[in-house]
C-alpha positions in Angstrom: 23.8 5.9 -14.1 27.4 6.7 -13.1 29.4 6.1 -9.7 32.6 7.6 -8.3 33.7 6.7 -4.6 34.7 9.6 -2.3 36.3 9.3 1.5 34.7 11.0 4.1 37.1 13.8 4.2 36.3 14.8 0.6 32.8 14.9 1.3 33.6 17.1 4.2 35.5 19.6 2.2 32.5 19.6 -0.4 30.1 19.9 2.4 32.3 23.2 4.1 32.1 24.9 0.7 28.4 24.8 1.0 28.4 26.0 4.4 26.4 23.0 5.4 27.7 20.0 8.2 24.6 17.3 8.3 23.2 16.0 5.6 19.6 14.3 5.5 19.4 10.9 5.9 23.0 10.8 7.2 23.5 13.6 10.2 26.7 14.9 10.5 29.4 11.9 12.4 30.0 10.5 9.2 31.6 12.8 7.4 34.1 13.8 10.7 37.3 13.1 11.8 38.2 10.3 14.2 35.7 7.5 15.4 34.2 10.6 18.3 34.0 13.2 15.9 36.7 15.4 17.7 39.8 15.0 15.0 41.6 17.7 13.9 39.2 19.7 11.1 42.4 21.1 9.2 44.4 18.2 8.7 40.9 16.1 7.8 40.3 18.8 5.3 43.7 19.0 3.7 43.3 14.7 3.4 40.1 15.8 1.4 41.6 18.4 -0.8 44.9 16.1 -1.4 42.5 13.3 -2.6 40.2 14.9 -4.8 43.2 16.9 -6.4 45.0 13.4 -7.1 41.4 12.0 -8.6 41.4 15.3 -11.0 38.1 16.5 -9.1 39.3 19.6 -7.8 41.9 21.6 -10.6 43.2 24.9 -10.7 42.7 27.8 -13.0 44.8 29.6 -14.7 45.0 32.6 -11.6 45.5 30.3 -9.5 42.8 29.6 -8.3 41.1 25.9 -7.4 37.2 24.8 -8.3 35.9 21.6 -8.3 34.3 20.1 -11.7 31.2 20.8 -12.5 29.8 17.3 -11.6 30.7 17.0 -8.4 29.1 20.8 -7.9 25.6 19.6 -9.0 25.7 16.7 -7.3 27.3 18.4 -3.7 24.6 20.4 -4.5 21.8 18.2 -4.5 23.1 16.0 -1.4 22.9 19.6 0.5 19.7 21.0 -0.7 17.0 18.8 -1.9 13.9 18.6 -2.3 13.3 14.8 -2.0 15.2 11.9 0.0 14.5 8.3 -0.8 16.1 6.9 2.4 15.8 2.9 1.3 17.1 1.0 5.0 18.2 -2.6 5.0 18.6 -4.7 8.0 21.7 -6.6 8.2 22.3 -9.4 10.7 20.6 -8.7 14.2 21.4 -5.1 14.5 23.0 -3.8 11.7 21.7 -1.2 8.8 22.7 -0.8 5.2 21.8 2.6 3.7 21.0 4.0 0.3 19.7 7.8 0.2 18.9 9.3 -3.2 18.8 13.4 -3.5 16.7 15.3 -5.8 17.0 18.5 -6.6 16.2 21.0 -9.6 19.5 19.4 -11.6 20.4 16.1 -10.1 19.1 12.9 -8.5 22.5 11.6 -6.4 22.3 8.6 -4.5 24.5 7.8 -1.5 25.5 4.7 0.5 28.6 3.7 2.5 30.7 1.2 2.0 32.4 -1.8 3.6 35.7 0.1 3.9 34.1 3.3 4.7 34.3 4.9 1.2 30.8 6.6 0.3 29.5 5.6 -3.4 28.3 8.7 -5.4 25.3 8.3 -8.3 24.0 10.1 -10.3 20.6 8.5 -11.7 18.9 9.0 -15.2 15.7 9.9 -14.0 13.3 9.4 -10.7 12.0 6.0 -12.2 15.6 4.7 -11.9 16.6 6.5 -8.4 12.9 4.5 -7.6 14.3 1.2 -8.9 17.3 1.2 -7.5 16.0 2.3 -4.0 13.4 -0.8 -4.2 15.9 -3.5 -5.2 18.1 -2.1 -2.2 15.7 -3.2 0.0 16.1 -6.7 -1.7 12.4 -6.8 -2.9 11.5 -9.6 -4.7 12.1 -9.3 -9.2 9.1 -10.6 -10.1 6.2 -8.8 -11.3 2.9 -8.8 -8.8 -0.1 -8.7 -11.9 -2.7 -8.8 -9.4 -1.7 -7.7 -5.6 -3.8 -8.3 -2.5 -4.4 -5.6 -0.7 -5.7 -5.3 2.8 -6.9 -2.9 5.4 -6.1 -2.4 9.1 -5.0 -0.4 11.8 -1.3 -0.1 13.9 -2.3 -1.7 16.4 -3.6 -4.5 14.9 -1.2 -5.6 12.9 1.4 -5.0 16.1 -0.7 -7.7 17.7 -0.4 -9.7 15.0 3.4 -9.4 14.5 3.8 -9.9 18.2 1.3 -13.2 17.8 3.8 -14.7 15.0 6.7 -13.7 16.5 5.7 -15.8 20.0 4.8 -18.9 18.0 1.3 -18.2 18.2 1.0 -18.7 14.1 -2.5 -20.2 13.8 -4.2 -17.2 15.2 -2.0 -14.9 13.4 -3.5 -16.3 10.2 -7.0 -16.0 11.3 -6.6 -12.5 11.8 -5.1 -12.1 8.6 -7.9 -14.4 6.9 -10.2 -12.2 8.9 -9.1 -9.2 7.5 -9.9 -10.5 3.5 -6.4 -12.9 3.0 -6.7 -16.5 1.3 -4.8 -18.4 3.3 -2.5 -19.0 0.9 -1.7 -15.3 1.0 -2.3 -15.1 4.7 0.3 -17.9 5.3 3.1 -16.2 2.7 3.0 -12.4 4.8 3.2 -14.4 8.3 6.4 -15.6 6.6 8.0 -12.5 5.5 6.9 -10.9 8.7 9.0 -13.3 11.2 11.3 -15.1 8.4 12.1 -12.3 6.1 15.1 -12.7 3.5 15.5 -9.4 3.2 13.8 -6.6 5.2 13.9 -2.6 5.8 11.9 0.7 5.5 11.8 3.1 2.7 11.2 6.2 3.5 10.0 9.6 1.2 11.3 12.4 2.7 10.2 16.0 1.7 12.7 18.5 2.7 13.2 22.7 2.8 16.1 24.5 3.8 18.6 20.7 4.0 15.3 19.7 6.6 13.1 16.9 5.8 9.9 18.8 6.9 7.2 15.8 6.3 7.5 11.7 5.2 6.2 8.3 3.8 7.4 5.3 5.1 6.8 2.0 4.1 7.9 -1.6 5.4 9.5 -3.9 3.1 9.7 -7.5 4.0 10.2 -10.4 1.7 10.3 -14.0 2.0 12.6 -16.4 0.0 13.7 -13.4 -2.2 10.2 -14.2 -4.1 7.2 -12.8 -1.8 7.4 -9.4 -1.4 4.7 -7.2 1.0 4.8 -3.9 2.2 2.8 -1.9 4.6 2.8 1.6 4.8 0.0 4.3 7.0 -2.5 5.9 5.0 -2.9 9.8 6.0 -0.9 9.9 8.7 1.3 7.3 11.3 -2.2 7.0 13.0 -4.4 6.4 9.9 -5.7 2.7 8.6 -2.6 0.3 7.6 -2.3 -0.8 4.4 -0.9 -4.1 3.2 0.1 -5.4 -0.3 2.1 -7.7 -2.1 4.8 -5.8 -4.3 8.0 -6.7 -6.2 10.4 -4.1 -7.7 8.5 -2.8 -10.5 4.8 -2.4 -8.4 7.1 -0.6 -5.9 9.0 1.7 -8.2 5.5 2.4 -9.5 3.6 3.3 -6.4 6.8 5.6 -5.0 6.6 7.7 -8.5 2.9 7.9 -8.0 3.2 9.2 -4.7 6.5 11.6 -5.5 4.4 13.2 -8.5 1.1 13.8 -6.7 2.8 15.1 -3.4 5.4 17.3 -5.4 2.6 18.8 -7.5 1.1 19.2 -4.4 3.5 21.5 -2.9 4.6 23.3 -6.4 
């Protein structure tokens, strides 16, 4: 796995080379000029050209021309055409979001989140299992193995009502439901906690995209408590079809996103 860091205006100036503004997961406004968007287009990419000459990232040829190196041409090429997205989503204070989207295409797996200063991190990943990995431990889901996860079975509106019950103080009959639906309370009483005290919290989403379009998805919730008591929940068939909830960790997560990846890109091969 290796990282570069790139300012918006390079990624611009890779982005206009592929004819292509928004990118999945991340729109367009990022990668413009001025805090509306409306900046001036030239100077922004002139900025980006000056800065990835300087970095050795864009070189010219012996006619004169300029071409950027081969790495940074796969991987422009995998933010603006891929076939998967892993959008991983953290939630950060009361309103803020942390994001990490990994891009696979035919060459690459590229990864890209935005930093404090407002430089984007580029990766390229290995392979899916460690695009998977790093995606889950984004989310901040807990290290430890899960040998034997509960699972359990419900509906949206069910477990709404019983967020909404825990969230209002109303913990006791939150647990029953839970109990009700197949939880020890032990269990029961450790999802209640990451569902209205959650260290860490987010979705990750699986996006499957045509034409730089994510044309279908699979989103799951990722809540753990105390950095050690991970549980997701995620809709079976469709937004409308039976909940599922489990406890997970990093490596029963990486697992169940490459089991899903491989049987719905075999799918659609």
């Amino acid at each position: 796995m290796t990282a570069i860091h790139l300012h918006p205006s390079e990624l611009a100036l890779l982005f206009s080379f592929a004819k292509v503004t928004e990118i999945v997961g991340w729109g367009d406004a990022p990668f413009q000029p001025g805090a509306d968007g409306t900046g001036d287009m030239a100077a922004w990419y002139a900025d980006g050209t000056a800065r990835l000459k300087a970095a050795g990232r864009l070189v010219e040829k012996a006619d004169k021309t300029v071409t950027f190196v081969p790495s940074l041409t796969e991987a422009t090429l995998a933010l603006v055409d891929p076939a998967l997205v892993m959008m991983a989503e953290r939630k950060e204070g009361s309103e803020g979001l942390r994001r990490l989207t990994v891009h696979l295409s035919d060459d690459a797996l590229v990864g890209l989140t935005r930093q404090a200063d407002g430089m984007f991190e580029l990766t390229r990943y290995a392979n899916l299992t460690a695009a998977a990995a790093a995606c889950a431990a984004f989310l901040g889901t807990a290290p430890l193995p899960v040998t034997a996860g509960l699972k359990l079975e419900t509906d949206m509106n069910n477990l709404r009502v019983m967020q909404t019950l825990a969230d209002s103080g109303q913990q006791e009959t939150a647990l029953a439901r839970l109990i009700d639906l197949g939880a020890p309370e032990a269990e029961a009483a450790s999802l209640l906690n990451a569902m209205t005290a959650p260290s860490a919290s987010g979705m990750l989403s699986l996006l499957y995209c045509a034409d730089n379009v994510a044309r279908n998805a699979q989103a799951y919730r990722v809540m753990t408590h105390a950095e050690s008591d991970t549980w997701i929940t995620t809709a079976l068939g469709s937004p409308q079809g039976p909940m599922v909830i489990e406890r997970s960790s990093i490596t029963a997560l990486t697992g169940r996103i490459m089991v899903t990846v491989a049987a719905r890109m075999q799918l659609a091969a």
